[in-house]
OpenMM code with the backbone's topology and positions (N, CA, C; nanometers):
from openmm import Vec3, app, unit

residues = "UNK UNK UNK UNK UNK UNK UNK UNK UNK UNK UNK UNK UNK UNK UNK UNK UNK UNK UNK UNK UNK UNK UNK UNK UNK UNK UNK UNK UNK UNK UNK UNK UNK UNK UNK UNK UNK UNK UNK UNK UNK UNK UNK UNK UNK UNK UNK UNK UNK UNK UNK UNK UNK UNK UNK UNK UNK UNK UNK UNK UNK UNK UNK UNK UNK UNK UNK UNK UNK UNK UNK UNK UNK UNK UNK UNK UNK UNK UNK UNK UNK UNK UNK UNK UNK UNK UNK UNK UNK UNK UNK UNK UNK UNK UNK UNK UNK UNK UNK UNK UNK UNK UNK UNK UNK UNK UNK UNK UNK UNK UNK UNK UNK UNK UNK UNK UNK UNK UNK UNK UNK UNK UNK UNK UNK UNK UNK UNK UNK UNK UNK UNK UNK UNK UNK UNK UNK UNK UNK UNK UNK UNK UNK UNK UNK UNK UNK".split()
positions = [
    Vec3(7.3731, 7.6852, 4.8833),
    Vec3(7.4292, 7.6291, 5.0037),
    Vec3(7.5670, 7.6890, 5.0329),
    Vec3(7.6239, 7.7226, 4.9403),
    Vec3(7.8038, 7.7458, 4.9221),
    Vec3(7.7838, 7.9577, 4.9988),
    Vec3(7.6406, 7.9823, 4.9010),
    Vec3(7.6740, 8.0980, 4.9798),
    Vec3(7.6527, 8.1221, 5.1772),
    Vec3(7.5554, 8.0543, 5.2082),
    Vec3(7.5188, 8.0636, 5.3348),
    Vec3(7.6527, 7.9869, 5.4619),
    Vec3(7.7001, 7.8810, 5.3541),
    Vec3(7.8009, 7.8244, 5.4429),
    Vec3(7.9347, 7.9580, 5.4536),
    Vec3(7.9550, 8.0439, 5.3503),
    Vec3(8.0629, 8.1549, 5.3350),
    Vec3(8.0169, 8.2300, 5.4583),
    Vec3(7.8811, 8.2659, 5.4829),
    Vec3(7.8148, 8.3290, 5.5899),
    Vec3(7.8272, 8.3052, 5.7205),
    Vec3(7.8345, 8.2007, 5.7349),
    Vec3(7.8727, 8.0966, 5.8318),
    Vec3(7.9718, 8.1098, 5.9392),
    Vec3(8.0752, 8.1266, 5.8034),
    Vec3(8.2635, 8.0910, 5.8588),
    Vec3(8.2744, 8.2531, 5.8760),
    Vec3(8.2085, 8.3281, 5.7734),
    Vec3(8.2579, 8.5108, 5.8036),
    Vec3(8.2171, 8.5407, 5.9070),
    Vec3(8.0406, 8.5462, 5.9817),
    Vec3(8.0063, 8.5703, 6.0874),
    Vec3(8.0862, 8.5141, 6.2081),
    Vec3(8.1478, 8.3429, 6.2202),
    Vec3(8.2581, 8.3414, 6.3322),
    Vec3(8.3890, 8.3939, 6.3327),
    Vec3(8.4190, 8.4169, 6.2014),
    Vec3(8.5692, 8.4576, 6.1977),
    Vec3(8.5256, 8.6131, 6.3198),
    Vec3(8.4396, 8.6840, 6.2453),
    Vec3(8.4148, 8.8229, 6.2286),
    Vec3(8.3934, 8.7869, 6.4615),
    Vec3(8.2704, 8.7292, 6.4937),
    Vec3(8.2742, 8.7335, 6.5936),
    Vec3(8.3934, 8.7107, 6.6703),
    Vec3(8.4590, 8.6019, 6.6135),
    Vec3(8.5987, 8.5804, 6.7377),
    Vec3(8.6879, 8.6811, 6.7110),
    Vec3(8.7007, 8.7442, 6.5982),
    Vec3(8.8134, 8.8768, 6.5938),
    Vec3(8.7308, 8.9591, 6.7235),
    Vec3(8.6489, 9.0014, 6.7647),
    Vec3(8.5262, 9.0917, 6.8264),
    Vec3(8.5874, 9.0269, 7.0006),
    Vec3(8.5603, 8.9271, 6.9724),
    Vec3(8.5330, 8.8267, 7.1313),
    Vec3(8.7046, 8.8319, 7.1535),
    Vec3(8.8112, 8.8013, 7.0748),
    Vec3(8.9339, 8.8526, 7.1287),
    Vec3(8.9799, 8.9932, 7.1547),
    Vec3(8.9688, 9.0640, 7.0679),
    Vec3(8.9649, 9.2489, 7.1649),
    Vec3(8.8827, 9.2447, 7.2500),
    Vec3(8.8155, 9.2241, 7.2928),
    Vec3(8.7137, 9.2602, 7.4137),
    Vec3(8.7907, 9.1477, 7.5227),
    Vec3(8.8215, 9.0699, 7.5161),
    Vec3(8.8786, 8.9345, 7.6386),
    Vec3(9.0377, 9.0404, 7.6367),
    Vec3(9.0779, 9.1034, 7.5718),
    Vec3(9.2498, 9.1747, 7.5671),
    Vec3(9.2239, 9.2629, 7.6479),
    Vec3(9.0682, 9.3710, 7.6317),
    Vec3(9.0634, 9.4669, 7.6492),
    Vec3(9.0481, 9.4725, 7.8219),
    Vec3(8.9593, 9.3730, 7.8455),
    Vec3(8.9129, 9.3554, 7.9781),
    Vec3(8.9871, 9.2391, 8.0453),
    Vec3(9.1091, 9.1946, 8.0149),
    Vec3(9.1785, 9.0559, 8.0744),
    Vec3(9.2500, 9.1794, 8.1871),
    Vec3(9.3067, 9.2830, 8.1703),
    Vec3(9.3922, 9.3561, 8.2175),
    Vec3(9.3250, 9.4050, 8.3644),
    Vec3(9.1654, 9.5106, 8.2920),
    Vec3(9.1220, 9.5013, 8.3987),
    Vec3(9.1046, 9.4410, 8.5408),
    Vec3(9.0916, 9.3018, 8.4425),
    Vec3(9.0060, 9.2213, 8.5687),
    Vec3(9.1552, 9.1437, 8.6286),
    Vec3(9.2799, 9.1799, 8.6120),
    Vec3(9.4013, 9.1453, 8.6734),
    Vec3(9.4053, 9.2726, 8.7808),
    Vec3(9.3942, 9.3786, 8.7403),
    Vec3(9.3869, 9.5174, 8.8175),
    Vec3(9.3147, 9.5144, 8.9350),
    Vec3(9.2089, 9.4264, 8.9415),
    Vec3(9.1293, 9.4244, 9.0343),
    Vec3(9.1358, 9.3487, 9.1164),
    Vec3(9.1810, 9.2341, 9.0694),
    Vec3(9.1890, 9.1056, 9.1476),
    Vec3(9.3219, 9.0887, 9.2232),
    Vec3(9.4270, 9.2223, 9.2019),
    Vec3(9.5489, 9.2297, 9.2383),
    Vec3(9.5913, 9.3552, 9.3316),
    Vec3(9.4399, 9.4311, 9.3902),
    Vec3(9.4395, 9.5750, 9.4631),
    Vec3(9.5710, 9.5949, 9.5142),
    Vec3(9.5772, 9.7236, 9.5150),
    Vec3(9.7087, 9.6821, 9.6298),
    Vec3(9.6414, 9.8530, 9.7508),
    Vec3(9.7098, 9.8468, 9.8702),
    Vec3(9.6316, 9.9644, 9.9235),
    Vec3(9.7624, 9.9579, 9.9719),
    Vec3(9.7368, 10.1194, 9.9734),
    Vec3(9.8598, 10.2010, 10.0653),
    Vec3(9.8717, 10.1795, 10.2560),
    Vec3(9.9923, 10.1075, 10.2720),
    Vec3(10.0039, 10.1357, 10.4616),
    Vec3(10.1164, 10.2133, 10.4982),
    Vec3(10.0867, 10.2843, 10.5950),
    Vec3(10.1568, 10.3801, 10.6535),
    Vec3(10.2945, 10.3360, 10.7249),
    Vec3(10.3852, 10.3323, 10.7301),
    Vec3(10.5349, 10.3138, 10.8348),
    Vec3(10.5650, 10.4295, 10.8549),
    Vec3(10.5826, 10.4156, 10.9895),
    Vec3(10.6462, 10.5488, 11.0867),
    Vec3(10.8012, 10.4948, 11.0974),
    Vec3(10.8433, 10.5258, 10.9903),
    Vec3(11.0246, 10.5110, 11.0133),
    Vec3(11.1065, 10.6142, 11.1022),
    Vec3(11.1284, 10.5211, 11.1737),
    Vec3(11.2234, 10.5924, 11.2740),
    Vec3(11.3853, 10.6428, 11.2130),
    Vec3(11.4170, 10.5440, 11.1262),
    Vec3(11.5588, 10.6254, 11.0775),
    Vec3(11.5955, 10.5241, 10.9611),
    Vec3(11.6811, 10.5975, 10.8438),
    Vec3(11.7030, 10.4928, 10.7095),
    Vec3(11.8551, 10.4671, 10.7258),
    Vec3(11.9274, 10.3425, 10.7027),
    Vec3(12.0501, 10.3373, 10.6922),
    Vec3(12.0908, 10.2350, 10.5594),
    Vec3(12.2139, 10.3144, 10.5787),
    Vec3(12.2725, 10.1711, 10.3973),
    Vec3(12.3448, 10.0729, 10.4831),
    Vec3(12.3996, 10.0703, 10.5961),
    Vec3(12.4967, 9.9820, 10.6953),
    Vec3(12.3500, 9.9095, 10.7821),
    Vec3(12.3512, 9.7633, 10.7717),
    Vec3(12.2420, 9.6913, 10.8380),
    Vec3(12.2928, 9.7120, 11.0009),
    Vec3(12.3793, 9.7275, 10.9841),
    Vec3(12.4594, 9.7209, 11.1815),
    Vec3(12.4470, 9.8537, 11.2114),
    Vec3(12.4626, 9.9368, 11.1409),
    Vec3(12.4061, 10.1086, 11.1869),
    Vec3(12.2219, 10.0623, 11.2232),
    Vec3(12.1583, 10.0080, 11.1846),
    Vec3(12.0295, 10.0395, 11.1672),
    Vec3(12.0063, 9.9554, 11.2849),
    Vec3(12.0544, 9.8070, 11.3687),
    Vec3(12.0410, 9.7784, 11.4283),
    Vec3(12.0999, 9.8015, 11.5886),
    Vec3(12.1690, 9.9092, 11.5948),
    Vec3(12.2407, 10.0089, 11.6800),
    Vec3(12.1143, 10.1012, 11.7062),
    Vec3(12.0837, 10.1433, 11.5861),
    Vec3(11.9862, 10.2426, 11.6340),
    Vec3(11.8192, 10.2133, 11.6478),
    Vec3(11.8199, 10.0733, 11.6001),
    Vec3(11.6635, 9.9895, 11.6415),
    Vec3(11.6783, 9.9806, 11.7940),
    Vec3(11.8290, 9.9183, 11.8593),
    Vec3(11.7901, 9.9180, 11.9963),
    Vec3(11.7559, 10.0449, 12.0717),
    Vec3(11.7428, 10.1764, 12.0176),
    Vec3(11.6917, 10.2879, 12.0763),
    Vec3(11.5072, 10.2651, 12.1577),
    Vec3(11.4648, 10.1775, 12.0533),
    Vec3(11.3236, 10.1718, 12.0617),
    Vec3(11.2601, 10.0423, 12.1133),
    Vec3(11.1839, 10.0520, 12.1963),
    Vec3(11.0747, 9.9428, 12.2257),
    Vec3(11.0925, 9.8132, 12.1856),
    Vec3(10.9705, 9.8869, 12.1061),
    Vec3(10.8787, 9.8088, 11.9537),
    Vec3(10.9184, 9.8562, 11.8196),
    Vec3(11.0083, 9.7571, 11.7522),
    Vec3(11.0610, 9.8354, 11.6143),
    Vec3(11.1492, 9.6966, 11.5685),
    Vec3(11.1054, 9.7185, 11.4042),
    Vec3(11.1654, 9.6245, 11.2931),
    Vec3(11.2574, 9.6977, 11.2365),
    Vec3(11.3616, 9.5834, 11.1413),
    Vec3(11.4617, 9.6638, 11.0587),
    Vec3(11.3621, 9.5840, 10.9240),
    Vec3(11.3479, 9.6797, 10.8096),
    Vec3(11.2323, 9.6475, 10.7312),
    Vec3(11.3736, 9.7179, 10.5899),
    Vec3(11.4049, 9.6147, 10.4753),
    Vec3(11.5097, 9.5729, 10.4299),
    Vec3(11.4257, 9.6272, 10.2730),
    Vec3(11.4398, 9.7599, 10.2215),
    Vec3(11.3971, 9.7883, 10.1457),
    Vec3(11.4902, 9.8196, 10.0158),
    Vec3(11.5625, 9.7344, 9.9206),
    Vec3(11.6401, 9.7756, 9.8346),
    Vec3(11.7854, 9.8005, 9.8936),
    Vec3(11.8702, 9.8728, 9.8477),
    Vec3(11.9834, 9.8894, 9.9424),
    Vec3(11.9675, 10.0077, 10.0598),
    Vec3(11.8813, 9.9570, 10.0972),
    Vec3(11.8634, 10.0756, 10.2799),
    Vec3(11.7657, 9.9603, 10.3478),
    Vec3(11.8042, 9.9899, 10.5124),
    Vec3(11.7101, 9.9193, 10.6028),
    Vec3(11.7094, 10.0579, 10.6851),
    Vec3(11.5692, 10.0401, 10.7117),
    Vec3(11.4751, 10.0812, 10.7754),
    Vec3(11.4556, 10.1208, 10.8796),
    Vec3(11.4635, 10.1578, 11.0075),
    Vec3(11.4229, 10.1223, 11.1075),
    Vec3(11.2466, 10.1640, 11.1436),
    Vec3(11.1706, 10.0812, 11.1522),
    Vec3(11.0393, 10.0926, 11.1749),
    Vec3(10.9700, 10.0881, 11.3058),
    Vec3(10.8732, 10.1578, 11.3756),
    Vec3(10.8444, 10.1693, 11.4807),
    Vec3(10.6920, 10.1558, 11.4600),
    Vec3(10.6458, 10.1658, 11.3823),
    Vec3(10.4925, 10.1217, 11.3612),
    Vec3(10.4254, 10.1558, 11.2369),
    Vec3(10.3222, 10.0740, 11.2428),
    Vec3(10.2695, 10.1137, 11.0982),
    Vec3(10.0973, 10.1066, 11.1211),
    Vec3(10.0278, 10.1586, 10.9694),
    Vec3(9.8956, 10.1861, 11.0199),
    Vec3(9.8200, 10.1810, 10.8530),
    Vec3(9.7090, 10.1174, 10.8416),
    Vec3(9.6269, 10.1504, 10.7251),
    Vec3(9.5052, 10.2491, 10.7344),
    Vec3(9.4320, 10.2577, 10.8533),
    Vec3(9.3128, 10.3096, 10.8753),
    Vec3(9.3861, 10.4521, 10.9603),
    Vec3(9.2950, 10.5657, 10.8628),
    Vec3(9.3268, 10.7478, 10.8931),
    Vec3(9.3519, 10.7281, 11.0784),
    Vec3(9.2490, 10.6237, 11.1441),
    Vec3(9.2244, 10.6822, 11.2822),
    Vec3(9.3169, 10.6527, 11.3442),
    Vec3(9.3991, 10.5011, 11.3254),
    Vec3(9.5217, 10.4711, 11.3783),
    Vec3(9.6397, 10.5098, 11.3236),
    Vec3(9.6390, 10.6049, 11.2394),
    Vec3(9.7585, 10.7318, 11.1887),
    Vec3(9.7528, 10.7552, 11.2966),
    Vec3(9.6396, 10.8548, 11.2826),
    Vec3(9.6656, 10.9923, 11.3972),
    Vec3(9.6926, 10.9706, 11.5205),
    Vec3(9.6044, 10.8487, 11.5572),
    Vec3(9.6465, 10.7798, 11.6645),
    Vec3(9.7962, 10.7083, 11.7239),
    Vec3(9.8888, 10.6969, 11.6556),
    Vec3(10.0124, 10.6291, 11.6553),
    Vec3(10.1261, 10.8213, 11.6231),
    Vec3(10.0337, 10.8921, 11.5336),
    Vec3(10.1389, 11.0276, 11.5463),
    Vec3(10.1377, 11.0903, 11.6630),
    Vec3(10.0113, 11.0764, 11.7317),
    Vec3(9.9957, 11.1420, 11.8404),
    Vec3(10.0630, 11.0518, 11.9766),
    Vec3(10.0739, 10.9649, 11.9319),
    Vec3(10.1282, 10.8209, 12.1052),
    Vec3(10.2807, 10.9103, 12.0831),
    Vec3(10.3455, 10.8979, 11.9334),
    Vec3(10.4985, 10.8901, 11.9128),
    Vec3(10.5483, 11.0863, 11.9634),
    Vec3(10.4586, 11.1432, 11.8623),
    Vec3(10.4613, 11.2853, 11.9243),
    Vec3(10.4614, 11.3108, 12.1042),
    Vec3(10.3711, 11.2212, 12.1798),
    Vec3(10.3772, 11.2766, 12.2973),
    Vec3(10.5147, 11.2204, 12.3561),
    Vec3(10.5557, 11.0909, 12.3028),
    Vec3(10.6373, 11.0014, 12.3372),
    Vec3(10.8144, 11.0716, 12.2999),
    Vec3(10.8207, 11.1845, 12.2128),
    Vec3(10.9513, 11.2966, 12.2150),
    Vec3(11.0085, 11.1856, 12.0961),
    Vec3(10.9475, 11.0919, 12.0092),
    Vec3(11.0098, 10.9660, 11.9127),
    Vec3(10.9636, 11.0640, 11.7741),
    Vec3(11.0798, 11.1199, 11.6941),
    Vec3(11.0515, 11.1649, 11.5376),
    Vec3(11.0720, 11.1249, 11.4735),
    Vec3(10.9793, 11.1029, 11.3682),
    Vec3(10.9524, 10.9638, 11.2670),
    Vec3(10.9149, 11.0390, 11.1498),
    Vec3(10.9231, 10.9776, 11.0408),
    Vec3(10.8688, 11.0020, 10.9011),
    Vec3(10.8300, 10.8807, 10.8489),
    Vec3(10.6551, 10.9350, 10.7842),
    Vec3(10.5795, 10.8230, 10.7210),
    Vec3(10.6182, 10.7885, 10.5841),
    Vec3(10.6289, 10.6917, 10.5778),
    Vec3(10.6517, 10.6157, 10.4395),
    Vec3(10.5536, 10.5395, 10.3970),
    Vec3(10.5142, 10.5679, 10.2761),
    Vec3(10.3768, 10.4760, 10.2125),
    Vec3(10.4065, 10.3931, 10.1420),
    Vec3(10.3869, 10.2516, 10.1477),
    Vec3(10.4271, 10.0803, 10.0651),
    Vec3(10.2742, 10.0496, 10.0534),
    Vec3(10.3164, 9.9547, 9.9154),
    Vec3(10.1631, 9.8861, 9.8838),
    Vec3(10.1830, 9.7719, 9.9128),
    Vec3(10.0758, 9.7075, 9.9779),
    Vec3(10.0618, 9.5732, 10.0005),
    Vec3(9.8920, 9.4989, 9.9723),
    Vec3(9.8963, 9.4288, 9.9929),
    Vec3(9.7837, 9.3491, 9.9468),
    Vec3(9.6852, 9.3251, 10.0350),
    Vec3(9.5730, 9.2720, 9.9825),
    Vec3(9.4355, 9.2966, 10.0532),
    Vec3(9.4215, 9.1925, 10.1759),
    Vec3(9.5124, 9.0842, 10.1415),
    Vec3(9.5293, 8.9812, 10.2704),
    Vec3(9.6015, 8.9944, 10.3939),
    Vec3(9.7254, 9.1130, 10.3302),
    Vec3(9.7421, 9.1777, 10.4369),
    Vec3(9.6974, 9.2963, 10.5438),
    Vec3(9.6686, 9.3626, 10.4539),
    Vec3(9.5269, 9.4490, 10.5444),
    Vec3(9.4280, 9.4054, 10.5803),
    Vec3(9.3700, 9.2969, 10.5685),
    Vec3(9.2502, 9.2609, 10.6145),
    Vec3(9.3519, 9.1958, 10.7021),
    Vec3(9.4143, 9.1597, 10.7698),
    Vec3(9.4875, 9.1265, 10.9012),
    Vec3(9.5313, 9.1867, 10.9757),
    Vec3(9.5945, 9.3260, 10.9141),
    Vec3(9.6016, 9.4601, 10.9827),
    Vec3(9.5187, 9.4941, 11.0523),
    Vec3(9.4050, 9.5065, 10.9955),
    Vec3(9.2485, 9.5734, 10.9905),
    Vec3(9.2287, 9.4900, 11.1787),
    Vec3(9.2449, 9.3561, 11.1861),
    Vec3(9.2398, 9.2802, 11.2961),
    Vec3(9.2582, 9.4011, 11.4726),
    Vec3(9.3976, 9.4273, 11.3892),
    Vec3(9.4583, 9.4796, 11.5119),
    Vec3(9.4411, 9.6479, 11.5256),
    Vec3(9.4162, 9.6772, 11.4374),
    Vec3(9.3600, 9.8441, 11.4127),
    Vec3(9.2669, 9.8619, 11.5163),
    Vec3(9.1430, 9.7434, 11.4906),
    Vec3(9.0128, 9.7894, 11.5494),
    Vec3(9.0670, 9.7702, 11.7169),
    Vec3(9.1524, 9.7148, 11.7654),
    Vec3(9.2124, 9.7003, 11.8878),
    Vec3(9.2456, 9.8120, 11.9316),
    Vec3(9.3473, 9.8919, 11.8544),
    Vec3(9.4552, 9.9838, 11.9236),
    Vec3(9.3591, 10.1226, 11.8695),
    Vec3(9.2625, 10.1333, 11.7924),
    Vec3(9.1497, 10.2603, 11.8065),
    Vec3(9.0747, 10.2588, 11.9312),
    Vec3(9.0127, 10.1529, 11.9937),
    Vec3(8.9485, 10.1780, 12.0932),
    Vec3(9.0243, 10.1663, 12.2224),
    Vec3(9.1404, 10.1391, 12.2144),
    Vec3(9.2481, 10.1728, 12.3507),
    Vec3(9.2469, 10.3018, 12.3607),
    Vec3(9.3159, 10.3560, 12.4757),
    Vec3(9.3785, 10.5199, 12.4870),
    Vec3(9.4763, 10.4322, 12.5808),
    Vec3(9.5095, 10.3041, 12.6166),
    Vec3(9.6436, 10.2751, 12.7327),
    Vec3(9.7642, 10.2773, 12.6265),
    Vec3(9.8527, 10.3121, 12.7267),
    Vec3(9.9498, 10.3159, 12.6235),
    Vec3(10.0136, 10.1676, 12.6166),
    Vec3(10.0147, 10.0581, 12.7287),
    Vec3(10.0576, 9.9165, 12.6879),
    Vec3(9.9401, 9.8969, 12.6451),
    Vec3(9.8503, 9.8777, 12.5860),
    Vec3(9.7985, 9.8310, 12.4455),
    Vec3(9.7992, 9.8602, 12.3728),
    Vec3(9.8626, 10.0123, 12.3122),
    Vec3(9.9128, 10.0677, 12.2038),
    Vec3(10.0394, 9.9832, 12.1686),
    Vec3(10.1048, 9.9898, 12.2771),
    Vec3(10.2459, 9.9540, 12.2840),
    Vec3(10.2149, 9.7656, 12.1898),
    Vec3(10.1468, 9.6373, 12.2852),
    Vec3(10.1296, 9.5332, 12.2704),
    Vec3(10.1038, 9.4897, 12.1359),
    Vec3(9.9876, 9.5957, 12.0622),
    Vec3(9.8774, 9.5626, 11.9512),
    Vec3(10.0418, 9.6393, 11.8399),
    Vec3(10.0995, 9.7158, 11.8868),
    Vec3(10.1989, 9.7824, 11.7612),
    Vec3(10.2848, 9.7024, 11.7412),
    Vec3(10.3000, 9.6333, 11.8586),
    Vec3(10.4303, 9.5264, 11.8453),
    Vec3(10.3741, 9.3797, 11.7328),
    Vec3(10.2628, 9.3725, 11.7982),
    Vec3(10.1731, 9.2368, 11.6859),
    Vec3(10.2132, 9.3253, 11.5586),
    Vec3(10.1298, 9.3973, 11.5414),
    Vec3(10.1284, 9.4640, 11.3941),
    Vec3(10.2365, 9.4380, 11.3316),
    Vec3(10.3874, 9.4816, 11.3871),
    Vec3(10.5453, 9.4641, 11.3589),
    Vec3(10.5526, 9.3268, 11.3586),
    Vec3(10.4940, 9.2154, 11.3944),
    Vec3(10.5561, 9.0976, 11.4122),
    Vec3(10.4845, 9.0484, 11.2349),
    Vec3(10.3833, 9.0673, 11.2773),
    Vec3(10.2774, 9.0403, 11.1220),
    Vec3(10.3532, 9.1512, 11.0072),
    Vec3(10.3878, 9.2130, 11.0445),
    Vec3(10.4542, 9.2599, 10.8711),
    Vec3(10.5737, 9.2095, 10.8315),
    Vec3(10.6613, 9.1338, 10.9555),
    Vec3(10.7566, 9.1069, 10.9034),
    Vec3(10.7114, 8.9218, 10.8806),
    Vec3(10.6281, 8.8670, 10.9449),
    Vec3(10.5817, 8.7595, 10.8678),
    Vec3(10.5670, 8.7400, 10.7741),
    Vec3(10.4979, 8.9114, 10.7107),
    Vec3(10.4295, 8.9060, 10.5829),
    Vec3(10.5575, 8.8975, 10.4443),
    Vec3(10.6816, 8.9523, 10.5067),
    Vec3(10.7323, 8.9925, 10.4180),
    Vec3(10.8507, 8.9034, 10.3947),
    Vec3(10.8493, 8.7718, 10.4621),
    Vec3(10.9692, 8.6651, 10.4483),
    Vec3(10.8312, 8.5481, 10.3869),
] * unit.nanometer
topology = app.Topology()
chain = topology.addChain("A")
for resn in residues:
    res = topology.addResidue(resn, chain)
    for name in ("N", "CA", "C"):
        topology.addAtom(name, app.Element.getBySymbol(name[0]), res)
């Protein structure tokens, strides 16, 4: 009896040593996944370390956030997750004489899937006030997102 009960306690010891590396190995994973993050595009219009420089030169534009990244703000004029409303927003700003540089931030899947909302809007426009309207939402929703 004494030997089978030794059998017993070794086979669980032995399994839960087994069942904890494997729960270590794959806890990480399944944080990795459940925590995506996807790349969105900002068309920064200009970077400043002075918040009052940046808001001097936000009133240049339209539609545009001051987007408060570490010690520099931003000035932002639109942003984009999906390739078609890149090209689509380089090409509005290009015809529009506005030079910008893209900056790539990760954000989360709740926020792109809200993005995603207004994307499918401003792809099937060619007006430019609904480019203009749907870019300005977009700007209002990222800075929702980010207070």
């Amino acid at each position: 009896m004494k030997v089978y009960l030794k059998i017993v306690i070794g086979a669980i010891l032995i399994g839960g040593v087994f069942a904890y590396l494997f729960y270590k190995d794959i806890s990480s994973e399944v944080i990795a996944i459940t925590n995506k993050e996807y790349e969105v595009n900002l068309f920064q219009a200009g970077v400043f370390k002075n918040k009052d420089n940046a808001i001097n030169f936000q009133n240049n534009f339209k539609e545009s956030i001051i987007y408060e990244d570490g010690e520099y703000f931003r000035v932002i004029i639109g942003l984009a997750y999906h390739k078609e409303n890149k090209v689509k927003l380089e090409s509005y700003f290009t015809n529009n004489n506005i030079n910008y540089y893209i900056k790539t931030i990760k954000m989360n899947e709740e926020f792109v899937s809200s993005l995603t909302n207004y994307e499918l809007v401003m792809i099937e426009s060619s007006e430019p006030e609904v480019i203009d309207n749907v870019n300005s939402s977009m700007l209002k929703l990222f800075l929702t997102y980010l207070s």
